[in-house]
C-alpha positions in Angstrom: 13.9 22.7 -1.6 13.3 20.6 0.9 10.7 17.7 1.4 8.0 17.3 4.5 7.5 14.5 6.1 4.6 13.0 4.7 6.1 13.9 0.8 8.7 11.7 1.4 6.9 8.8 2.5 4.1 9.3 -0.3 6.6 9.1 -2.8 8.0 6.2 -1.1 4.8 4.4 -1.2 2.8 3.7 -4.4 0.2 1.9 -6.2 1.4 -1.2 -8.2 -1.0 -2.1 -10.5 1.2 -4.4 -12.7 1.4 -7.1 -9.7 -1.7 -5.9 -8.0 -5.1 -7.7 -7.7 -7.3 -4.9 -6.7 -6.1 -1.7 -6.3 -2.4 -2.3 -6.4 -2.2 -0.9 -2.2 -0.3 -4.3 -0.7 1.9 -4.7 -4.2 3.1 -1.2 -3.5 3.9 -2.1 0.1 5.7 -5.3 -0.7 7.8 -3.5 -3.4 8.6 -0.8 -0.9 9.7 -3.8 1.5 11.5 -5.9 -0.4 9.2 -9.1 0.4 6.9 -11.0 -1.7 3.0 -9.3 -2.0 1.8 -12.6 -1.1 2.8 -12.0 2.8 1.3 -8.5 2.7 -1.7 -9.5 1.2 -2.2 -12.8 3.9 -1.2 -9.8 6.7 -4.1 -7.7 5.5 -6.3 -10.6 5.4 -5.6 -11.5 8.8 -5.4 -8.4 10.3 -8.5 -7.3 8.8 -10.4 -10.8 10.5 -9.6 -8.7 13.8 -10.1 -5.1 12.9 -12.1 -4.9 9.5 -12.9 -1.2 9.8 -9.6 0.0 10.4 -8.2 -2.3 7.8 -10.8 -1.2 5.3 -10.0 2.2 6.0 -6.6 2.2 6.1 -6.7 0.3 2.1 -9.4 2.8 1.0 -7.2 5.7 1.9 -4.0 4.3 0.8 -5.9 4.1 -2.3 -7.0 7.2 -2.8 -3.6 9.0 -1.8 -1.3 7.0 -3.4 0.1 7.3 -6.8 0.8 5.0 -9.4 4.3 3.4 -9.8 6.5 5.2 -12.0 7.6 3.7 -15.1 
C-alpha cells in the first residue's frame, strides 16, 4: 500500500519531548534536519517578532497533528 503525501511527511515529522521545552514542535524539526534545536527555536523566535499569528498557528497545529517520537 502506498503512502499520501501528507502521511509521509507526518511521519517524518514528530514531537520530541525528550529535548523539547514546550511542546517538543522545533526539537522534532531540528531532529528531522539534522541541526541543533537551538537554531530552530532562535528561527521561530525571530520569525514570530514579524508574523506572530502565523507563527503561533503554525506551532499550535504542528502540535496538535504531530506524534510523539518513537522509541
Amino acid at each position: 500500500m502506498t503512502e499520501t503525501t501528507p502521511q509521509r511527511f507526518r511521519f517524518a515529522l514528530y514531537l520530541d519531548k525528550r529535548n523539547g521545552w514546550i511542546a517538543g514542535v522545533c526539537a522534532g524539526i531540528a531532529h528531522r534536519l539534522r541541526i541543533d534545536p537551538a537554531i530552530v527555536r532562535v528561527a521561530v523566535i525571530v520569525t514570530g517578532l514579524f508574523l506572530p499569528k502565523l507563527v503561533i498557528a503554525a506551532y499550535l497545529i504542528a502540535w496538535l497533528v504531530l506524534d510523539e517520537r518513537p522509541a
